[in-house]
LUMNUKE-913002 format. One record per residue (C-alpha): residue number from 1; residue in three letters; x, y, z. Coordinates in pm, 1 decimal, padded with zeros to 6 digits. Layout:
N
    n  res         x         y         z
  NUM  ALA         X         Y         Z
...
This chain:
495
    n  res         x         y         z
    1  UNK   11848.3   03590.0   08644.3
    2  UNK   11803.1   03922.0   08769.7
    3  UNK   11672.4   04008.5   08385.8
    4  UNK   11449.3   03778.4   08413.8
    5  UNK   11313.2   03938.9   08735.8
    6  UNK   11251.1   04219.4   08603.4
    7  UNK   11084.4   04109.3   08301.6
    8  UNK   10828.1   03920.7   08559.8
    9  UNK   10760.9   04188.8   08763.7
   10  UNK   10740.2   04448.5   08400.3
   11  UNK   10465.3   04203.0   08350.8
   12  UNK   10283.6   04183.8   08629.8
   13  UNK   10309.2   04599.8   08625.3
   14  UNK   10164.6   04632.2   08310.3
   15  UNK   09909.7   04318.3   08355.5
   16  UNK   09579.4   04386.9   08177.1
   17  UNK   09417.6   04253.5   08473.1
   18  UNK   09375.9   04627.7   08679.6
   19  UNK   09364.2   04446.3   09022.1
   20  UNK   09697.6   04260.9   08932.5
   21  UNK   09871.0   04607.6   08825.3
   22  UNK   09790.7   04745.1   09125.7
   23  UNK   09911.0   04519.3   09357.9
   24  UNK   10244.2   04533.4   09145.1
   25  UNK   10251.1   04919.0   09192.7
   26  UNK   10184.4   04908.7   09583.0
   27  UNK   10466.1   04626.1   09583.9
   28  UNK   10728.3   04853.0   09426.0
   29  UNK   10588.7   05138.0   09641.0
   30  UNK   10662.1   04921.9   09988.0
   31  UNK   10963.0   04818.3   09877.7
   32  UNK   11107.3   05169.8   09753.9
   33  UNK   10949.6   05289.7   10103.8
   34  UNK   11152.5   05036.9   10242.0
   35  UNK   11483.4   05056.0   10080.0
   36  UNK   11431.7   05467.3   10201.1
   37  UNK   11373.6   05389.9   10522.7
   38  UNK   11665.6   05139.2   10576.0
   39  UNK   11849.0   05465.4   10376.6
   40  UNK   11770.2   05705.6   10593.4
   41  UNK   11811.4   05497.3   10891.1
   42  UNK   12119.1   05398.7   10855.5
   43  UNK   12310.7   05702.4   10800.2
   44  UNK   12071.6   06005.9   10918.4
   45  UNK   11844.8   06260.7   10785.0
   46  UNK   12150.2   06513.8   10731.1
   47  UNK   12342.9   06270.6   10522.1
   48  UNK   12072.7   06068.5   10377.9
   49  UNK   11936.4   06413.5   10242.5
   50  UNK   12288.4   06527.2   10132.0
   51  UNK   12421.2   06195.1   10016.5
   52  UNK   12051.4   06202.3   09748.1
   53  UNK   12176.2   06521.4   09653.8
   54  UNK   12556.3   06427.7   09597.9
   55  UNK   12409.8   06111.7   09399.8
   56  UNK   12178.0   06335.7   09171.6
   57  UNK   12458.1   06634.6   09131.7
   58  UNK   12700.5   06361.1   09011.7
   59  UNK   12527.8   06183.9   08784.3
   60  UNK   12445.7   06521.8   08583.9
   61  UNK   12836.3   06612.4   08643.5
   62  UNK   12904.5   06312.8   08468.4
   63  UNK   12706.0   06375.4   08200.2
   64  UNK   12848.6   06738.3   08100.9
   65  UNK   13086.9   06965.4   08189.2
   66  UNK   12813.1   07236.1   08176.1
   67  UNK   12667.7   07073.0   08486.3
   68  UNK   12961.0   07055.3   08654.8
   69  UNK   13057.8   07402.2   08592.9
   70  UNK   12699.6   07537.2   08724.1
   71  UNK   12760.9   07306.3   09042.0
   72  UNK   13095.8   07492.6   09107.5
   73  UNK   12941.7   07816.1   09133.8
   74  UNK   12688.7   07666.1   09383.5
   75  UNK   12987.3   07565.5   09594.6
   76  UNK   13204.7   07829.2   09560.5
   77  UNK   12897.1   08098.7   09654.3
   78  UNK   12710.7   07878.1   09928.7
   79  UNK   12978.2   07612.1   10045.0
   80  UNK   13311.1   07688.9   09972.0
   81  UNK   13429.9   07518.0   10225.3
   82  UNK   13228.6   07189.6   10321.2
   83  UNK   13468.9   06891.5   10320.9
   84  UNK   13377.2   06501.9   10410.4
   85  UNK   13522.7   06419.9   10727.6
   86  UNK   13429.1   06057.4   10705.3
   87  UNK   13647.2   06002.2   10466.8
   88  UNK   13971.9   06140.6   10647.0
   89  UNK   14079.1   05798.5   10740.8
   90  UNK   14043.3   05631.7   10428.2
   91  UNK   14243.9   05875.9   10187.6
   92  UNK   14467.2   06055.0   10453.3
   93  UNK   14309.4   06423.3   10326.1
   94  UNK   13967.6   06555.1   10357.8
   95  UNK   13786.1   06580.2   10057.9
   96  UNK   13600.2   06914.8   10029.6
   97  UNK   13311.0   06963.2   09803.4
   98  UNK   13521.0   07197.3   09583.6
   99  UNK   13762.0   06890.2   09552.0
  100  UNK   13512.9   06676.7   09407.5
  101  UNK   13316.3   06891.1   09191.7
  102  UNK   13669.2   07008.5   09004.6
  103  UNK   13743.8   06628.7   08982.7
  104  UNK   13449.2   06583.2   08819.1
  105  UNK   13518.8   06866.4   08592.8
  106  UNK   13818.2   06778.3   08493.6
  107  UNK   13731.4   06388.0   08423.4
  108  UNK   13470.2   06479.2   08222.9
  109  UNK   13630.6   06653.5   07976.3
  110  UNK   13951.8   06494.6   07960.5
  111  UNK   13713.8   06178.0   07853.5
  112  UNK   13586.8   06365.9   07620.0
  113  UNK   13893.9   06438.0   07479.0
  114  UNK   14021.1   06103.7   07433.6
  115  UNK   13705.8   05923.6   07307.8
  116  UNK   13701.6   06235.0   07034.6
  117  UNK   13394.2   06357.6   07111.0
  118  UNK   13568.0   06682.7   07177.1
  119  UNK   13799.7   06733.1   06879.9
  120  UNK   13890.3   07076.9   06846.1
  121  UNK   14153.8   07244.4   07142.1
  122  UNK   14075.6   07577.2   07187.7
  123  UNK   14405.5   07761.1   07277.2
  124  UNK   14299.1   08142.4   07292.5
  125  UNK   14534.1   08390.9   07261.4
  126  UNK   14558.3   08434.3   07609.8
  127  UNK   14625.2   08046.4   07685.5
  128  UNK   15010.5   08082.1   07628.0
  129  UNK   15087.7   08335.8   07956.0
  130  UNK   14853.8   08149.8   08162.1
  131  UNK   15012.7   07824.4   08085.1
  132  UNK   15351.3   08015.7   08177.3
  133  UNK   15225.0   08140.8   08527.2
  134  UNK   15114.6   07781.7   08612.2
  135  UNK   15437.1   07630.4   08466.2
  136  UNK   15634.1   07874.9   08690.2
  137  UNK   15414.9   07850.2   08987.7
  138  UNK   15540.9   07457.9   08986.8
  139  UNK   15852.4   07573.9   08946.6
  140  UNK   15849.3   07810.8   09239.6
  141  UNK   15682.8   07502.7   09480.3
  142  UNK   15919.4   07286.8   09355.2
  143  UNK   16233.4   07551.4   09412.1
  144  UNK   16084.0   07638.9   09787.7
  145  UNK   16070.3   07254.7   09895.9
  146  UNK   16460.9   07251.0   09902.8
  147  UNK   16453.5   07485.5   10187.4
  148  UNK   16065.2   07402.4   10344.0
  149  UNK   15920.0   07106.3   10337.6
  150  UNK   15561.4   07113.2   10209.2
  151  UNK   15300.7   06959.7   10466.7
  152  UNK   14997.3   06723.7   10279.0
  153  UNK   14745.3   07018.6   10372.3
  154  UNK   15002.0   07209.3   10155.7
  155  UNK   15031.5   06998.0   09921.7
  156  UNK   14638.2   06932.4   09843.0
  157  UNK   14626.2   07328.0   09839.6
  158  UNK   14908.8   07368.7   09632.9
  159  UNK   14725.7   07172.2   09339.4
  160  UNK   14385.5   07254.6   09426.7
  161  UNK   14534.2   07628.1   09334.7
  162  UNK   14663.8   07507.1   08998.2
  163  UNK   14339.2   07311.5   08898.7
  164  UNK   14196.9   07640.8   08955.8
  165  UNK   14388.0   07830.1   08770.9
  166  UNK   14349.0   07545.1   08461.2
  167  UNK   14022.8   07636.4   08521.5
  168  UNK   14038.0   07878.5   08253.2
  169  UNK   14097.0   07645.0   08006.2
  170  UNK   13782.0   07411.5   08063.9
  171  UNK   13573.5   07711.0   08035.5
  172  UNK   13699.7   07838.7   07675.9
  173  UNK   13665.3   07508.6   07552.9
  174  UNK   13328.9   07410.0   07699.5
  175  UNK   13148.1   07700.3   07696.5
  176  UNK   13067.7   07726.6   07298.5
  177  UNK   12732.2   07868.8   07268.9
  178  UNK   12543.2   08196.8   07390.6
  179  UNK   12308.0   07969.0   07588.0
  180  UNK   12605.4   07794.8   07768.3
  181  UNK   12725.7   08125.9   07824.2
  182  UNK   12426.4   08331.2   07983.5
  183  UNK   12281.2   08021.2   08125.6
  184  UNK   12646.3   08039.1   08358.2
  185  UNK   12650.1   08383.6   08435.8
  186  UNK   12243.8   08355.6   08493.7
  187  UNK   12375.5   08088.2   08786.0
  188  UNK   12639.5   08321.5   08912.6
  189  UNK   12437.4   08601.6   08986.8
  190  UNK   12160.2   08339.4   09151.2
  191  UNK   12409.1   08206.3   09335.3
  192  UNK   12565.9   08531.7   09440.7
  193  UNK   12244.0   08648.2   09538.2
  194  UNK   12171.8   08342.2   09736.2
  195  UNK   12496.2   08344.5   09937.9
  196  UNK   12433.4   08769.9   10000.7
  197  UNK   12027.4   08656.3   10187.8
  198  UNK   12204.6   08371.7   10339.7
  199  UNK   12463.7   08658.2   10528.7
  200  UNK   12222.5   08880.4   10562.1
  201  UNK   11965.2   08655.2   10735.3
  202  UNK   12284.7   08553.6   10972.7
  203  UNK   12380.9   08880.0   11062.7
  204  UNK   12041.0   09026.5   11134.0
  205  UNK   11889.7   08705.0   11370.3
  206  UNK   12016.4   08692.4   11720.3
  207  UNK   12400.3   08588.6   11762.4
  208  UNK   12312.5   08287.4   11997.0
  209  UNK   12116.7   08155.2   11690.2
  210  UNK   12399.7   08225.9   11411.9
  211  UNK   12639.9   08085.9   11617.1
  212  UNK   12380.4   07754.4   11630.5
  213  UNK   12312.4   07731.1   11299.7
  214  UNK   12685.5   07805.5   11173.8
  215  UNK   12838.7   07556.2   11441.1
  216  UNK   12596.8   07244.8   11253.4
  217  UNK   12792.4   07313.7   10916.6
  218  UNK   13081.0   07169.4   11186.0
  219  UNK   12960.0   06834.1   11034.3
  220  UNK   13145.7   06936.9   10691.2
  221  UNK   13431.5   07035.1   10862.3
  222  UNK   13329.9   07403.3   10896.3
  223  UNK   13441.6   07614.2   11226.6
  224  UNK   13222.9   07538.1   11571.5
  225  UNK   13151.4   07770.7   11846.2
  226  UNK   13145.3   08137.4   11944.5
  227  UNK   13432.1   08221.5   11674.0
  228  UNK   13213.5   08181.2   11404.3
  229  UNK   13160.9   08547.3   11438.4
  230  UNK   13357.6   08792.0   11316.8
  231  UNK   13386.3   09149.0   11471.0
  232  UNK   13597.1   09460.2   11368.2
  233  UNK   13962.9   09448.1   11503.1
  234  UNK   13824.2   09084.1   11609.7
  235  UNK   13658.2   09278.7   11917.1
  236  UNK   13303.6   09191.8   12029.3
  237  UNK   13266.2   09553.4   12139.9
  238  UNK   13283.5   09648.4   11821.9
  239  UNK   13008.2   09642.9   11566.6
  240  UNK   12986.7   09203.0   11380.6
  241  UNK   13109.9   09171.7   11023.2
  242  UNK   12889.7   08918.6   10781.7
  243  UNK   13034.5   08618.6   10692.4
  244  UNK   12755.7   08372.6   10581.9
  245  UNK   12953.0   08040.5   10506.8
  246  UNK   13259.6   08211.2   10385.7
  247  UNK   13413.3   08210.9   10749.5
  248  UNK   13584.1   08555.8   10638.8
  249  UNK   13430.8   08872.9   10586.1
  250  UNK   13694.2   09007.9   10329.3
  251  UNK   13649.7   08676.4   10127.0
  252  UNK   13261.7   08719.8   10139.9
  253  UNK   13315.5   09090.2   10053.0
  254  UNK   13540.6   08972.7   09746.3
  255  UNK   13252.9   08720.7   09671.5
  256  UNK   12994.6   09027.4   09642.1
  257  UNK   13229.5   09240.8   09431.4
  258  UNK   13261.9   08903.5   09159.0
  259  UNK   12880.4   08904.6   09159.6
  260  UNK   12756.4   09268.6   09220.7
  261  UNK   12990.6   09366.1   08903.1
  262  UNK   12849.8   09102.5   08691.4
  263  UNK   12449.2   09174.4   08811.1
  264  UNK   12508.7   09551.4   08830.0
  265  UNK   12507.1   09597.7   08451.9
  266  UNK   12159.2   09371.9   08417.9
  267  UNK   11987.9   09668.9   08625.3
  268  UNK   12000.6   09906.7   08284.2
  269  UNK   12057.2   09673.0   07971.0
  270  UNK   11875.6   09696.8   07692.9
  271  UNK   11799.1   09311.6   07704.2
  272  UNK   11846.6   09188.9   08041.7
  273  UNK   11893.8   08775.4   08166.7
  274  UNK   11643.8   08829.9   08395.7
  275  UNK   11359.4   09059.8   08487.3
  276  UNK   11506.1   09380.5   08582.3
  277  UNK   11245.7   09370.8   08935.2
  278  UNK   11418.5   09058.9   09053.3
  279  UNK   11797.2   09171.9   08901.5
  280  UNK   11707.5   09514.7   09162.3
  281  UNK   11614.2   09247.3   09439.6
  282  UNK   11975.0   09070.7   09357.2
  283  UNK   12175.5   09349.3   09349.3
  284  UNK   12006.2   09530.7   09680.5
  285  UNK   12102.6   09207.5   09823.2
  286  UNK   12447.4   09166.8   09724.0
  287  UNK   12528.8   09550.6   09790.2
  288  UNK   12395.1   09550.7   10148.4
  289  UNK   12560.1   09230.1   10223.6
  290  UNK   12922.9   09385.8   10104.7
  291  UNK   12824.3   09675.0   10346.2
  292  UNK   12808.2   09459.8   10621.4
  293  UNK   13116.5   09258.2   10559.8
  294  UNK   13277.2   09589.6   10655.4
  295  UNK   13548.3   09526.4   10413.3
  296  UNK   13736.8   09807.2   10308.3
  297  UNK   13907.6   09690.2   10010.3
  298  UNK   13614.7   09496.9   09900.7
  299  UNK   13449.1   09822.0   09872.6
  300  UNK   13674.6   10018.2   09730.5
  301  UNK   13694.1   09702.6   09469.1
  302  UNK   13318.6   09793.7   09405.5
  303  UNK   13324.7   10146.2   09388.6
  304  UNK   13569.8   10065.5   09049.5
  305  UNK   13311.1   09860.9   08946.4
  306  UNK   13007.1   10119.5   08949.6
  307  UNK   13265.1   10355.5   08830.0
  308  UNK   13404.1   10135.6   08535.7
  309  UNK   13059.8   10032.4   08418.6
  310  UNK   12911.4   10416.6   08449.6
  311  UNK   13259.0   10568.4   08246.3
  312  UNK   13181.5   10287.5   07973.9
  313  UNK   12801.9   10239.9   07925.2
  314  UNK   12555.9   10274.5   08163.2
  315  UNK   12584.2   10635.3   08343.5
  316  UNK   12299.8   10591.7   08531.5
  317  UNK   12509.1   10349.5   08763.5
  318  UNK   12679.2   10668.2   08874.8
  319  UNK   12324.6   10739.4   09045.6
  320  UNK   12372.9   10417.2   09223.7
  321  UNK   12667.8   10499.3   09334.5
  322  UNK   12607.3   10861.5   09422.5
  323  UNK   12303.6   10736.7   09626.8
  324  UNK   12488.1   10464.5   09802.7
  325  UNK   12753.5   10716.0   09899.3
  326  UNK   12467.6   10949.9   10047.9
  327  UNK   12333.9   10690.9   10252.8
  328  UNK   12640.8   10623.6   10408.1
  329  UNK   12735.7   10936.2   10496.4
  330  UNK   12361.4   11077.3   10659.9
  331  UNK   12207.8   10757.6   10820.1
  332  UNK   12310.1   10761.6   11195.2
  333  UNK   12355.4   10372.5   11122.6
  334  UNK   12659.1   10427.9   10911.4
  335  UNK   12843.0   10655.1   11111.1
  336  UNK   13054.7   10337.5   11235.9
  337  UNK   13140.4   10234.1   10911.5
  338  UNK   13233.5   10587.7   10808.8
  339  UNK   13466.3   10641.5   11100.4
  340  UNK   13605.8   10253.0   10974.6
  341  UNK   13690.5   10383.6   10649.9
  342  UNK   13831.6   10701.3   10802.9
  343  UNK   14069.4   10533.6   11058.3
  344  UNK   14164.7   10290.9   10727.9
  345  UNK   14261.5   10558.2   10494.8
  346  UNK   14482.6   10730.6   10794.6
  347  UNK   14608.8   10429.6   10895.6
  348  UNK   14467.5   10473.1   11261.5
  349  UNK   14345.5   10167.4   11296.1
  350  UNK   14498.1   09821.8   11471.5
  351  UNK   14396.7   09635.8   11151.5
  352  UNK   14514.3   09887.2   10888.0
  353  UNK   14878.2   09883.8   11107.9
  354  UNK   14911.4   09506.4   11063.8
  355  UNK   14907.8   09562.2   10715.1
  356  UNK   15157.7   09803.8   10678.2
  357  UNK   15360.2   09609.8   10925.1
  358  UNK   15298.7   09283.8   10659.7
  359  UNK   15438.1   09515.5   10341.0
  360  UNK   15683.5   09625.2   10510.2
  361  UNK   15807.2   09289.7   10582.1
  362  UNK   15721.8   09134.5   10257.1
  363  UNK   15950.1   09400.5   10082.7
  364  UNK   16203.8   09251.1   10285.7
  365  UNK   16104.8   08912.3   10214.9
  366  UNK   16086.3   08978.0   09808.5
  367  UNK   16442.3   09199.8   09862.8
  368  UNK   16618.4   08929.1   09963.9
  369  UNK   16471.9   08660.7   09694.6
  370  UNK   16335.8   08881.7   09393.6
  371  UNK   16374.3   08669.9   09083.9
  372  UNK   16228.8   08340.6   09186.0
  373  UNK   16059.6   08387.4   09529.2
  374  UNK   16061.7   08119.5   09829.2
  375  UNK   15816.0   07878.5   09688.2
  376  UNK   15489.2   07818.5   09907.9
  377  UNK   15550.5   07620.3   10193.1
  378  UNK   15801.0   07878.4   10359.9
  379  UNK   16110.7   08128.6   10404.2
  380  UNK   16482.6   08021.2   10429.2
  381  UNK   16508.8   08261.8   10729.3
  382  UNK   16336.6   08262.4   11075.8
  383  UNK   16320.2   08627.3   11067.4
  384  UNK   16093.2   08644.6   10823.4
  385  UNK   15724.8   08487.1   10735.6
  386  UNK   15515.9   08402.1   10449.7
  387  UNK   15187.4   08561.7   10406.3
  388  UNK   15103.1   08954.0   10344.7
  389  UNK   14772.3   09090.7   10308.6
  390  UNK   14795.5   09181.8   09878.3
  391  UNK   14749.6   08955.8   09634.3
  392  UNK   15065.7   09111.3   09407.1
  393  UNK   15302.2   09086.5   09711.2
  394  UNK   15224.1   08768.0   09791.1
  395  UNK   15318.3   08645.7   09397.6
  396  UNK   15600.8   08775.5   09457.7
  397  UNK   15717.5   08667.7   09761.7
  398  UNK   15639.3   08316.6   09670.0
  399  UNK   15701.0   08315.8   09269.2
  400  UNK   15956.0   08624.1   09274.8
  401  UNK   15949.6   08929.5   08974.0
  402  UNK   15906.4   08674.5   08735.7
  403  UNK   15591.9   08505.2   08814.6
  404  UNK   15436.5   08806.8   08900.4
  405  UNK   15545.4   08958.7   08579.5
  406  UNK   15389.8   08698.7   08395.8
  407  UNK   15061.2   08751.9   08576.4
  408  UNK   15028.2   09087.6   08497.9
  409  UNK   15122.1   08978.7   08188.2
  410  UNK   14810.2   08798.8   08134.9
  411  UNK   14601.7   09063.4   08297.7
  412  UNK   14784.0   09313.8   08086.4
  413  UNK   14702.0   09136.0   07751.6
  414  UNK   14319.7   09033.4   07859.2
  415  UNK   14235.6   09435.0   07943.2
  416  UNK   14407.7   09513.5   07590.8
  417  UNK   14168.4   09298.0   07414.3
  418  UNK   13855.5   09403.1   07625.9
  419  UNK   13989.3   09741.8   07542.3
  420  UNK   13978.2   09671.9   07171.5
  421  UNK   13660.9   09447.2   07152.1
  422  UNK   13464.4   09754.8   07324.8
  423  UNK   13619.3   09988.3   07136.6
  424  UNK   13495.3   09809.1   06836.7
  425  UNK   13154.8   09826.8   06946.8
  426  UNK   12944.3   09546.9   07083.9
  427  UNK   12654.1   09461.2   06878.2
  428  UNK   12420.0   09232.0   07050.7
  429  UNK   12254.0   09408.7   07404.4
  430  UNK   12318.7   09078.5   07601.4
  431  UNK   12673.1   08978.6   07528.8
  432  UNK   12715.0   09378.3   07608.3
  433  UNK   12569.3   09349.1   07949.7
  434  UNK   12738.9   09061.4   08030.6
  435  UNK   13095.3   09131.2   07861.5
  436  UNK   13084.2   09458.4   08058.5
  437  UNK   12992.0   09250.4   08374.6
  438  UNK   13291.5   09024.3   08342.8
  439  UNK   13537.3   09338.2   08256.8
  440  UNK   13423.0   09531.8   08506.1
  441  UNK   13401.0   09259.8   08849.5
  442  UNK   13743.2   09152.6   08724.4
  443  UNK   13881.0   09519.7   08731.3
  444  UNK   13697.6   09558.9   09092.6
  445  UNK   13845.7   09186.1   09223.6
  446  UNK   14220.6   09329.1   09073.0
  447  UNK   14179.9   09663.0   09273.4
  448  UNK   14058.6   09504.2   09587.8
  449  UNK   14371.2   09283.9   09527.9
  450  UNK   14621.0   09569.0   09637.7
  451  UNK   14470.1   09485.7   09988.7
  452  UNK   14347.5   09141.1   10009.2
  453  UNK   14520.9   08817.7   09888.1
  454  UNK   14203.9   08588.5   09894.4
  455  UNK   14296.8   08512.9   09491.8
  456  UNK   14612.4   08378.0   09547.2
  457  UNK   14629.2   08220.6   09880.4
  458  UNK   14648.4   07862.2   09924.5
  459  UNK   14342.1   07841.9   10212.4
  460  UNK   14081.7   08016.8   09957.0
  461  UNK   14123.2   07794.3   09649.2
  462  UNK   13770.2   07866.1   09584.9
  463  UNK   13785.9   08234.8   09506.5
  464  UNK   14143.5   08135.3   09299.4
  465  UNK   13923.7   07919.2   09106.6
  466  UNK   13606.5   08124.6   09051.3
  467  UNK   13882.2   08413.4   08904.5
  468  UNK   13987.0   08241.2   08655.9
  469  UNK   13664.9   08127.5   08564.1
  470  UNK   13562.9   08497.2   08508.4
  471  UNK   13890.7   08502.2   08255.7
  472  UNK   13798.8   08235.3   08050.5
  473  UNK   13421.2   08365.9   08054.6
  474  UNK   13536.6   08702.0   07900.5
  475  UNK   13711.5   08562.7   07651.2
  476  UNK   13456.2   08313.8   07550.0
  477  UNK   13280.1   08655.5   07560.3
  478  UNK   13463.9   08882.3   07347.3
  479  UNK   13526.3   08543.7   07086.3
  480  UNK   13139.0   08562.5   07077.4
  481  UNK   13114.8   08921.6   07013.5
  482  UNK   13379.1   08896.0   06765.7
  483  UNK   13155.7   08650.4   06610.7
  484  UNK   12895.0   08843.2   06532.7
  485  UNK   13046.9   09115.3   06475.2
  486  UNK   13214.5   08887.7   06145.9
  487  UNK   12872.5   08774.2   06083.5
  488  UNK   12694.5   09126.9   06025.4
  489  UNK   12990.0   09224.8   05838.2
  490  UNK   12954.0   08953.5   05597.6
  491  UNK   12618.4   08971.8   05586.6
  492  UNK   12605.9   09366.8   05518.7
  493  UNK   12950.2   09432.7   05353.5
  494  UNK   13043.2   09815.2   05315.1
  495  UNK   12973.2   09907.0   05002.6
């Protein structure tokens, strides 16, 4: 019946007779007007907008796991932490954004897989000690629940953590071509950039009107209310950190260093992604934004980055840097952030004690259980706490010696090969720019790591997630490289 409906009104659309196709069209316009109207009524302009997006954004998830890998990055840089509240009730979690997207991800290509339109598994040699590290991360959750009992928020993180880390594997196995791959890290810089304005136009408008237009993200769950804003030793006397929508400053400072080392080496290749006026505009953007995060190890994660990139390619970085340096040190502005960094490095601070306080009691912690760790939802003793303020201490606290062994491991044998494939010499400009993107933003992220633990804690899956996607882009990036690098030789043999 309803064909049939359709076929009457295709008629009367397409009706030779113009005054009859006409009234068909303005028909179908009143009633699509309609069916909006009753749309937007019903639930809003806020949702109605966001729930035409969510439809759109799915259906092109659903069609490839290249969409749904370009809508990650949009999440992870602009709303990493947006959740459904509506929809607490219902399922007994909220749902964030990041949730949904990975879902999506994941269903994709395991459909792929089993109606064989995906036929080849692509292992890499790097798949084995990742595999390990996840294997032994459910080992050390499942070990830690006989003395904690893990909480559903826990829980959720727990695996949202792991389907991050698996991450990896979607990426060398759906990102096959050079237009897959610079198309992605074309959307990561975008999106980096985006998220770096978006801070920067927060930070520099009055507070009364950040804290307003923060507090409406409260609809997706987001913090409400004067602590939205973040401050230096968390004192409104001193001078406001940037967040944007990352709620922390040292997670939106690790979010600059992922992006600012990938753009950075755009500003002097041979054969940039994009024009090298608007990759200037980017960076500016991204660097000024890390400035104001006032994150220490974030910046001393970028300095390795400018530093990495200048010792291996492009010395003209070192200019960059050089300049950056100069600014900070003779523009009355910066004489806060110098004294900052001063108090840091001397340990002066109330911020920089509370750290040393947390190693000091994480040695203790990892003393006591070095092998296997105390899982992820707590300690066996009261006089002790889970949670220190590096990324390497906190793997071992909750996976022990062992599971951080095996992910230095991996880290270990990726560097090795980046080592070698450079070495080698890269032949194509663009895979060079962006291979020495990757290599360098991961080295940055890994340094920053002695003093942050935003890529391995359980309430920033996000960042946990958009690491290992960097991992499995630099090997899809080195395989590449190694590809041509086959192909010339077999097309020019040595004589």
């Amino acid at each position: 019946m309803t064909e049939a409906i359709l076929n009457r009104f295709t008629t009367y659309l397409f009706h030779p007779d113009r005054r009859t196709a006409m009234i068909a069209l303005l028909g179908l316009c009143l009633a699509g007007a309609l069916i909006g109207g009753l749309y937007v009524g019903a639930l809003g302009g806020l949702y109605a907008v966001a729930g035409a997006v969510a439809l759109i954004g799915g259906l092109l998830m659903l069609r490839s796991t290249q969409w749904g890998l370009l809508f990650l990055v949009g999440i992870i840089c602009l709303l990493p932490f947006a959740a459904l509240p509506m929809f607490k009730s219902r399922l007994g979690f909220t749902p964030t954004f990041l949730d949904l997207v990975l879902m999506a991800i994941f269903f994709v290509w395991v459909t792929r897989i089993a109606t064989r339109r995906d036929r080849t598994f692509v292992a890499s040699p790097l798949g084995l000690p990742v595999a390990l590290f996840m294997v032994f991360a459910l080992f050390a959750f499942a070990l830690g629940m006989g003395h904690a009992r893990p909480t559903s928020t826990t829980l959720r993180r727990f695996l949202e953590l792991l389907i991050g880390i698996s991450l990896f594997f979607v990426v060398i196995n759906n990102i096959r071509t050079r237009e897959d791959l610079e198309r992605l890290a074309g959307v990561i810089m975008l999106a980096g950039a985006a998220a770096a304005f978006t801070a920067i136009f927060l930070y520099v408008i009055p507070e009364d009107w950040a804290v307003r237009l923060l507090s409406a993200l409260g609809r997706l769950d987001y913090p409400a209310g004067r602590g939205v804003l973040r401050f230096i030793e968390d004192n409104p006397d001193n001078p406001m950190r940037a967040v944007g929508t990352s709620i922390d400053p040292n997670v939106l400072g690790g979010l600059m260093v992922f992006v600012s080392g990938l753009t950075a080496p755009q500003l002097f290749a041979d054969r940039p992604l994009f024009d090298r006026r608007l990759v200037a505009v980017m960076l500016g953007a991204q660097m000024l934004c890390l400035y104001l995060t006032y994150s220490r190890s974030s910046m001393m994660g970028f300095a390795v980055v400018l530093l990495v990139l200048a010792l291996l390619r492009y010395r003209r970085l070192l200019w960059v840097g050089l300049m950056g340096m100069a600014l900070l040190l003779l523009l009355p502005q910066t004489q806060t952030y110098i004294v900052h960094l001063v108090e840091g490095v001397r340990g002066q601070d109330l911020a920089t004690q509370m750290r040393f306080g947390e190693y000091k009691d994480a040695f203790i912690l990892i003393g006591r259980h070095p092998w296997l760790g105390v899982g992820f939802s707590g300690t066996p003793e009261i006089d002790v706490y889970l949670g220190v303020s590096s990324v390497y201490l906190l793997m071992a606290e909750e996976m022990g010696l062992i599971g951080l062994g095996l992910f230095l491991l991996a880290m270990a044998l990726l560097f090795v090969r980046f080592w070698r494939c450079w070495r080698r010499g890269v032949l194509e400009p663009r895979l060079e720019a962006v291979l020495l993107g990757l290599g360098g933003a991961l080295t940055g992220v890994l340094v920053a790591g002695v003093l942050d633990h935003y890529l391995f804690n359980l309430v920033y899956p996000h960042m946990a997630a958009l690491f290992w996607l960097y991992v499995g882009l630099a090997m899809v990036t080195m395989g590449m490289v190694e590809e041509v690098e086959a192909l010339l030789k077999a097309v020019s043999p040595e004589e």
